[in-house]
Residue, then its C-alpha position, 0 to 999 in steps of 0.5 A: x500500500x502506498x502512502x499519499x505524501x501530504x504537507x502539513x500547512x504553516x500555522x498562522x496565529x489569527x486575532x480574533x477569536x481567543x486573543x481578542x477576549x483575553x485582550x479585552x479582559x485584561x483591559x478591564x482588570x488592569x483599567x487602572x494602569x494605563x494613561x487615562x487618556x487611553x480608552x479601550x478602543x486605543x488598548x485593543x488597537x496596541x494589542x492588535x499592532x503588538x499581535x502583528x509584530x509577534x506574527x511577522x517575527x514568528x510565524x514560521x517558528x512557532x507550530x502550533x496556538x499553544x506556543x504562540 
């Protein structure tokens, strides 16, 4: 029996489902730390720019959700 040769696709980290929640929650637990001309719209945007670094710089390293 021959076994089909099969290539596994890269991981590619998305934003929105489980990142964007635990964003989210931990600007309402640490609300009190930031600036207070900052609102959240300006928090989440930061985590959403700081997410895209992080993809860019290790999108081929990192295998799987777990470890990025």
């Amino acid at each position: 029996m021959m076994r089909l040769r099969t290539t596994r696709r890269p991981f590619s980290p998305k934003f929105e489902p489980e990142i964007k929640g635990w964003v989210i929650k931990h600007v309402v637990k640490h609300r009190w730390r930031t600036p207070s001309y900052m609102d959240d719209q300006d928090l989440l945007q930061d985590a959403r720019m700081c997410f895209q670094d992080c993809k860019n710089r290790y999108q081929y390293r990192v295998q799987n959700a777990a470890h990025f």
